[in-house]
One Martini backbone bead per residue (centre of mass of N, CA, C, O) as a GRO file, in nm:
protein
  275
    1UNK     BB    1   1.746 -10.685 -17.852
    2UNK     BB    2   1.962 -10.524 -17.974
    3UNK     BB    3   1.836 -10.254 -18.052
    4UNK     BB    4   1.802 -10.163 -17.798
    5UNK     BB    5   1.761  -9.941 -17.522
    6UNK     BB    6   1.796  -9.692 -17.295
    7UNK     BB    7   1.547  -9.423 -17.178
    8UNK     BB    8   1.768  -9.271 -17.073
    9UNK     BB    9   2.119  -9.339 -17.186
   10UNK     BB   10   2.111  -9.490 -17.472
   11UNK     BB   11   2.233  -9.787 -17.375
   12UNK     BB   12   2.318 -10.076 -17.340
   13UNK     BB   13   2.173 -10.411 -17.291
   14UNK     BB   14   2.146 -10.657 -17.041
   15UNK     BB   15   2.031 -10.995 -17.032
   16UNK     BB   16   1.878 -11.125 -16.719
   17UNK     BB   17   1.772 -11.471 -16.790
   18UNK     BB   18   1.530 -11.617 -17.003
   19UNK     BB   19   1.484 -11.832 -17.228
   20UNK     BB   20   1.276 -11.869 -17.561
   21UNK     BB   21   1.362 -11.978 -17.830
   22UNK     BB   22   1.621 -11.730 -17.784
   23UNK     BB   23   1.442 -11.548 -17.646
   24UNK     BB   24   1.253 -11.336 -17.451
   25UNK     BB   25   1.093 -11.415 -17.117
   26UNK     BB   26   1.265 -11.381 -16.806
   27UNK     BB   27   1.351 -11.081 -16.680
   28UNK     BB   28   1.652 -10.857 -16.723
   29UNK     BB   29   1.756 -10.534 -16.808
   30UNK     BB   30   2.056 -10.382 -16.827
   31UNK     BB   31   2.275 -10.099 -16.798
   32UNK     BB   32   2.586 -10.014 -16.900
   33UNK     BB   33   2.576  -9.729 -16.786
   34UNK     BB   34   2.337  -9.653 -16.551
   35UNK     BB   35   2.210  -9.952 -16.431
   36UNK     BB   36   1.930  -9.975 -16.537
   37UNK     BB   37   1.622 -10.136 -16.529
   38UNK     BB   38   1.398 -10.371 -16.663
   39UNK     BB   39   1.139 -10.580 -16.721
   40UNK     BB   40   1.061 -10.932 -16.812
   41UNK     BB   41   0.733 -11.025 -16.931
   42UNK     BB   42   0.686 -11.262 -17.126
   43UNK     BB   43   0.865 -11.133 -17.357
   44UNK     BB   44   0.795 -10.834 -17.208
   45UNK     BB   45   0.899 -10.516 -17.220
   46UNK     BB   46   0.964 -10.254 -16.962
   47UNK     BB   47   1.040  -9.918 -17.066
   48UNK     BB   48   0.878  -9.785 -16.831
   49UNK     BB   49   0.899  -9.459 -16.661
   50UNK     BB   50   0.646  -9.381 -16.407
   51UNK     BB   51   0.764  -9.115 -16.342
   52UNK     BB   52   0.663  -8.975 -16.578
   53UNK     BB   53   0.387  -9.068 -16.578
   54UNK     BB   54   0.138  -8.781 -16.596
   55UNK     BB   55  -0.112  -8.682 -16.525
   56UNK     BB   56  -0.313  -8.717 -16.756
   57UNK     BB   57  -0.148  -8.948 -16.912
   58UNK     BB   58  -0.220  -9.155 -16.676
   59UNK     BB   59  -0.474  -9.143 -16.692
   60UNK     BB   60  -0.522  -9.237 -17.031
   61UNK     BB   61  -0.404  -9.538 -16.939
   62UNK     BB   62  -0.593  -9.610 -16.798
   63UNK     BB   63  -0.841  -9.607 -16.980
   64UNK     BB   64  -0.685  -9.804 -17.179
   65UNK     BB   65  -0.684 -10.028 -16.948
   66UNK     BB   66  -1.015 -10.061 -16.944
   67UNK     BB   67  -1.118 -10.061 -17.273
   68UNK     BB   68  -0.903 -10.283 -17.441
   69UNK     BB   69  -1.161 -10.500 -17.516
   70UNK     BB   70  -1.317 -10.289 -17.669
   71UNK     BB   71  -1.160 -10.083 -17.876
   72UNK     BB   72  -1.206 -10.292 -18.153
   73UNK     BB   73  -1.525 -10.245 -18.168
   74UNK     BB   74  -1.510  -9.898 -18.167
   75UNK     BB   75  -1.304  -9.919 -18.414
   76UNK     BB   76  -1.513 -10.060 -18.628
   77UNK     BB   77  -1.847  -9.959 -18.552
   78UNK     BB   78  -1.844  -9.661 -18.347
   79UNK     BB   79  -1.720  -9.488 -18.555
   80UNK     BB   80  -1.799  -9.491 -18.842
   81UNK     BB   81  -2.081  -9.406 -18.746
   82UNK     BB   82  -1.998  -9.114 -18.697
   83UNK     BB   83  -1.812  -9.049 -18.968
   84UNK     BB   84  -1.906  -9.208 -19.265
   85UNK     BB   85  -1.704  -9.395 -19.242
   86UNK     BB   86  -1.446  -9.630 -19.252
   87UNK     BB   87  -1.159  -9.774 -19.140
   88UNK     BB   88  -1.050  -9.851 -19.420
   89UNK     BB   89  -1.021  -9.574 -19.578
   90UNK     BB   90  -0.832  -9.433 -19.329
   91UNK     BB   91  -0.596  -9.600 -19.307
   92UNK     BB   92  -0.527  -9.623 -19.638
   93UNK     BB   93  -0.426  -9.371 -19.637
   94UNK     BB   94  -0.217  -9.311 -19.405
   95UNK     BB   95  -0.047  -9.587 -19.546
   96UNK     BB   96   0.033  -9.410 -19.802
   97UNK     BB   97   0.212  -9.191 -19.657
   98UNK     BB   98   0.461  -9.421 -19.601
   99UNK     BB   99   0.595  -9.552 -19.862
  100UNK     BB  100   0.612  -9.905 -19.844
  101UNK     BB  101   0.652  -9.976 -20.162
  102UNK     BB  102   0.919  -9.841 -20.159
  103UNK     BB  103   1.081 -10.025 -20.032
  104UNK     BB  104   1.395 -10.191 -19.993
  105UNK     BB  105   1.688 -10.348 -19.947
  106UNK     BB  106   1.931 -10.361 -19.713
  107UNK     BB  107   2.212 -10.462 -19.700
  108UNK     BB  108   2.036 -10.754 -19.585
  109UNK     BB  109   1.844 -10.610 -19.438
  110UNK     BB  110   1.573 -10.542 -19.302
  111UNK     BB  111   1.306 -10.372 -19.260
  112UNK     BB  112   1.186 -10.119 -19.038
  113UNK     BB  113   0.885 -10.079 -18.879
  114UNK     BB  114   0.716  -9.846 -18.663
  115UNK     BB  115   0.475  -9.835 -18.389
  116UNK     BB  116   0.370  -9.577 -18.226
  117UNK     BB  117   0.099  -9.689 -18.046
  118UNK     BB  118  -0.033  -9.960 -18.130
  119UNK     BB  119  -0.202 -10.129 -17.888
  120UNK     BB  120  -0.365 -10.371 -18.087
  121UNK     BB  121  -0.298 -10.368 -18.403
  122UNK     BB  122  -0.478 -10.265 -18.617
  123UNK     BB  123  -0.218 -10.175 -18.863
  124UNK     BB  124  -0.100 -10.452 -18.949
  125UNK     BB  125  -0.250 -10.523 -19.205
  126UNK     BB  126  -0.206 -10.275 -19.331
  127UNK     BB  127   0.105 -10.310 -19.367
  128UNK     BB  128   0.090 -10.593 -19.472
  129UNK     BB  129  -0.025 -10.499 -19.759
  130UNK     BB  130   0.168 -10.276 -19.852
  131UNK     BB  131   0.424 -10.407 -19.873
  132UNK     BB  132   0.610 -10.621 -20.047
  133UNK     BB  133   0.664 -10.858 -20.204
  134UNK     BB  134   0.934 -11.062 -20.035
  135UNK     BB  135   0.998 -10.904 -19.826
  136UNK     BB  136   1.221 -10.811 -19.567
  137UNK     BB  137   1.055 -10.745 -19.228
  138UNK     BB  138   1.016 -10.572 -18.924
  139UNK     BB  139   0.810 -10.509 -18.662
  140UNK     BB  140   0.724 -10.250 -18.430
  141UNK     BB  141   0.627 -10.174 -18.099
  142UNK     BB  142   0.466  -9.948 -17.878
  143UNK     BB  143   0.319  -9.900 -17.534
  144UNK     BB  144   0.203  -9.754 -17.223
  145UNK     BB  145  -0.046 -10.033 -17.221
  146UNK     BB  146  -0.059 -10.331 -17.143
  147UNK     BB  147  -0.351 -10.422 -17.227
  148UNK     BB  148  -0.288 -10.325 -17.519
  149UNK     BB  149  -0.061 -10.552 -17.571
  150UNK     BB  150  -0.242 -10.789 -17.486
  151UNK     BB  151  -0.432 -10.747 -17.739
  152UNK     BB  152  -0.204 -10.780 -17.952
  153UNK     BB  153  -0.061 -11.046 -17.853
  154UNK     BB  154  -0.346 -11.201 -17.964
  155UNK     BB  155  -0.347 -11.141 -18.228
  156UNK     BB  156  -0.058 -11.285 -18.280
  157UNK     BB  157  -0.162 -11.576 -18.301
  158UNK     BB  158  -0.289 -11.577 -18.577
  159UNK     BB  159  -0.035 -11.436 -18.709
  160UNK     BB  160   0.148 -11.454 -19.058
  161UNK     BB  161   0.325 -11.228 -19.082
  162UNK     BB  162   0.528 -11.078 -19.030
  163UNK     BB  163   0.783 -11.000 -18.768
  164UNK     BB  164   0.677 -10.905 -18.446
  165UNK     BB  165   0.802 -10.644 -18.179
  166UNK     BB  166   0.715 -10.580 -17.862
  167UNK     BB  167   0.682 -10.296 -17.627
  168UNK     BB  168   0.704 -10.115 -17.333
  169UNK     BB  169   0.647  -9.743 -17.414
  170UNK     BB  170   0.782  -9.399 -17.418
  171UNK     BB  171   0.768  -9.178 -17.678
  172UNK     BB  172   0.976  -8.964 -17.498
  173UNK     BB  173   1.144  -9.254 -17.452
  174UNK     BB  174   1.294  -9.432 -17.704
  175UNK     BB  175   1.462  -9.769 -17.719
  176UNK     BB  176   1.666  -9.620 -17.943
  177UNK     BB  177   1.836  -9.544 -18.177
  178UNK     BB  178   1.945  -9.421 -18.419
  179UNK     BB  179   1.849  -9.458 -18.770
  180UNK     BB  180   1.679  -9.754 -18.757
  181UNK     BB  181   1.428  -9.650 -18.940
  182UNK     BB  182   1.237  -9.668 -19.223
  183UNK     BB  183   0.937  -9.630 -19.041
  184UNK     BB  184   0.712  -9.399 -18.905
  185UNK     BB  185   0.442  -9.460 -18.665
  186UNK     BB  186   0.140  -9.258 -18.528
  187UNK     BB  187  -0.192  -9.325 -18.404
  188UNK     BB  188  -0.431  -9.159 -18.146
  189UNK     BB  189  -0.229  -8.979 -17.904
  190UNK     BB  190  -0.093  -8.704 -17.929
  191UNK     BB  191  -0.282  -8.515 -17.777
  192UNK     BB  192  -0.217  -8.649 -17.482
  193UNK     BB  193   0.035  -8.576 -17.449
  194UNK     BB  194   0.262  -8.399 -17.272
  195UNK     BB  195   0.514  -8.380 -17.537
  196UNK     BB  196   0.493  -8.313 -17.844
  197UNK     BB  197   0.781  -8.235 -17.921
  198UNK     BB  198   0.913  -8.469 -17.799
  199UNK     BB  199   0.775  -8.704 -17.989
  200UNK     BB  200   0.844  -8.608 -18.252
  201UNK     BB  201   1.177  -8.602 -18.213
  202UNK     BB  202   1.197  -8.888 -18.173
  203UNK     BB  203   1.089  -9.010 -18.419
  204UNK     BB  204   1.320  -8.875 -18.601
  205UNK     BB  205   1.544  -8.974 -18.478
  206UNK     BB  206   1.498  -9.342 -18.556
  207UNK     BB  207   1.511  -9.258 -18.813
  208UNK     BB  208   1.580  -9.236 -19.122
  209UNK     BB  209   1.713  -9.027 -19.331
  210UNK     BB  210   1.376  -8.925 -19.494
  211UNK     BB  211   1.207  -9.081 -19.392
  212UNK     BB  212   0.848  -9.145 -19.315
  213UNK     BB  213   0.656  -8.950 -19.100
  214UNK     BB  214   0.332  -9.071 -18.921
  215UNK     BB  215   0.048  -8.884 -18.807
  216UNK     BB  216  -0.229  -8.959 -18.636
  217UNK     BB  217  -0.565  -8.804 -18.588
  218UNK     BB  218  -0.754  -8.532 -18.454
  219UNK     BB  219  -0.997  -8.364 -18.725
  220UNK     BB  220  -1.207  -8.171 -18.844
  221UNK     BB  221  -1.378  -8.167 -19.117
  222UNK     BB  222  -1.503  -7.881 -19.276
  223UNK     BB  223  -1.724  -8.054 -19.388
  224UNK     BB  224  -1.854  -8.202 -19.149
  225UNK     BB  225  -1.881  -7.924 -18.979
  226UNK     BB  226  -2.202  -7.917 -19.147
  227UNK     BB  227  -2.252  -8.147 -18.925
  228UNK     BB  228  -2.405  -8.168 -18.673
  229UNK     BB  229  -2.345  -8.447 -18.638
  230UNK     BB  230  -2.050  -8.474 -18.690
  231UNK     BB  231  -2.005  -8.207 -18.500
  232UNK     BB  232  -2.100  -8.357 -18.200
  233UNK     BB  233  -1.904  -8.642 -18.212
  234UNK     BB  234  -1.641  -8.478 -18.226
  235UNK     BB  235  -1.708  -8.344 -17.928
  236UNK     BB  236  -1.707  -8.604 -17.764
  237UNK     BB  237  -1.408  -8.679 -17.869
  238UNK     BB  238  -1.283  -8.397 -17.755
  239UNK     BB  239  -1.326  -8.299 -17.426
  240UNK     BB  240  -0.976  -8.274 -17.400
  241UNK     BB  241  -0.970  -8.079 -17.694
  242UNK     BB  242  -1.090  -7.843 -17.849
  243UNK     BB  243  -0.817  -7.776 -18.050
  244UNK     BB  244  -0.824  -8.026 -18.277
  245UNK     BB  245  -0.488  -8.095 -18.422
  246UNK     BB  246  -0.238  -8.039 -18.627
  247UNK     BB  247   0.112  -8.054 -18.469
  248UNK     BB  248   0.311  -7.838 -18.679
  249UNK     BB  249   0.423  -7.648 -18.391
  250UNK     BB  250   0.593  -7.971 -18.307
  251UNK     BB  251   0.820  -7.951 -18.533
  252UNK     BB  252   1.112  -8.028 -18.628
  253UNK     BB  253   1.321  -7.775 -18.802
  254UNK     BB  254   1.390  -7.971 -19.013
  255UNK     BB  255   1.118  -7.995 -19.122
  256UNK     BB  256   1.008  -8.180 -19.433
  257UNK     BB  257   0.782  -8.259 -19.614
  258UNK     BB  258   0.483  -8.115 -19.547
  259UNK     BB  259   0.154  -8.256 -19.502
  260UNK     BB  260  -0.180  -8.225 -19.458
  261UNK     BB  261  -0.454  -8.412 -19.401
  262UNK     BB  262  -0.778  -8.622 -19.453
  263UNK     BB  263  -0.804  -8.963 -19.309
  264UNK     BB  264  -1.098  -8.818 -19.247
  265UNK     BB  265  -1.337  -8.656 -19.079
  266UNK     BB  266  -1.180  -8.750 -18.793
  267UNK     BB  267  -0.868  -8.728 -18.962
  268UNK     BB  268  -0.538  -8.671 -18.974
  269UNK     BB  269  -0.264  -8.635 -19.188
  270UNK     BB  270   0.089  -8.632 -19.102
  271UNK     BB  271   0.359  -8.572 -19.273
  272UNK     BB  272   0.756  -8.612 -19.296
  273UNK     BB  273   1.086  -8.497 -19.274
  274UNK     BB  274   1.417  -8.590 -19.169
  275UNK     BB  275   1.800  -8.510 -19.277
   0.00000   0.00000   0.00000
């Protein structure tokens, strides 16, 4: 809970409630500052503020929390399907491209790896597979879709990997300090986003100075889009963006180390860095 912020104006938060084994379980966070509440239920913090919430991304929060029961099946068997290769295939490279095995032990704090839009938990095998062995590392999520958050805390109760803390929010107003985390990742949603320039900034701002900041989403491999069959396909997944790309040109100012991949055949992996 130190970690928090209020995602108004980002002063510190005062919890008032029960704990459970020490943790956050049912009540109230409040902010020192702006004296914004928010509420914990059941150990999850919900720090979004739904008057932002609106237009198109209200609708996409419906969708994802009607077909939340379904998504891990439709990204297991019904995208690959579709795209001519597998989840493991597309995960492990933009993965990579987090250069997770190069963390290392930073004056005795863990390191903090972030997941903007986490969804069911998808990424979380492989972000553990990826670790460094011994590391002492902690996982933070966050999602604006309650069902979604549901998912993976289901996912959790079988999980034995790093500790991972779960929390409702909004990539446009991150409840996080400056220069936070080790390494931040968002993967499948920022097409969707109302300011992709303003959540791409977000993210940098979180970062640890330098450290690897990964995007990914839909991108049509110029490959791919040689087969009827798949781009067909990618038209059906995108029929809310026509012209879905890497957005390197809502990336901050400051951004270097600026690279474009393609992470599967629909889907591109953008990293960068700021100083």
């Amino acid at each position: 809970m130190h970690l928090l912020r209020c995602p108004r104006c980002q002063a510190r938060l005062a919890f008032e409630g029960a704990l459970r084994d020490a943790l956050l379980d049912t009540g109230t966070l409040r902010c020192r500052g702006c004296g914004a509440t928010w509420p914990v239920r059941q150990g999850l913090p919900d720090l979004v503020d739904d008057a932002e919430v609106r237009g198109f991304e209200r609708l996409i929060r419906h969708v994802y929390n009607l077909i939340a029961p379904f998504h891990d099946l439709g990204v297991r068997y019904a995208l690959p399907l579709a795209m001519l290769s597998s989840e493991d295939e597309g995960r492990n490279r933009f993965m990579r491209r987090l250069d997770l095995d190069r963390l290392a032990e930073d004056s005795g704090t863990p390191a903090r790896i972030l997941d903007v839009g986490i969804g069911s938990g998808g990424n979380l095998p492989f972000i553990e597979r990826h670790l460094p062995a011994g590391l002492e590392a902690e996982i933070w999520g966050l999602d604006f879709s309650a069902n979604m958050i549901g998912q993976c805390a289901r996912r959790l109760r079988r999980w034995r990997g790093h500790p991972v803390h779960l929390l409702l929010g909004d990539a446009h107003r991150l409840p996080f300090p400056d220069a936070c985390f080790d390494r931040v990742l968002h993967v499948g949603g920022i097409a969707t986003y109302r300011d992709p320039r303003r959540a791409l900034a977000e993210m940098a701002r979180v970062a640890k100075p330098d450290t690897p900041i990964v995007v990914v989403d839909e991108q049509l491999d110029p490959a791919a889009a040689r087969s009827w069959y798949q781009w067909l396909a990618f038209k059906a997944m995108t029929l809310y963006e026509p012209g879905a790309h890497a957005p390197v040109e809502h990336l901050p100012p400051a951004a270097h180390d600026v690279r474009v991949e393609q992470a599967s055949s629909f889907f591109y992996c953008l990293s960068f860095r700021v100083p």
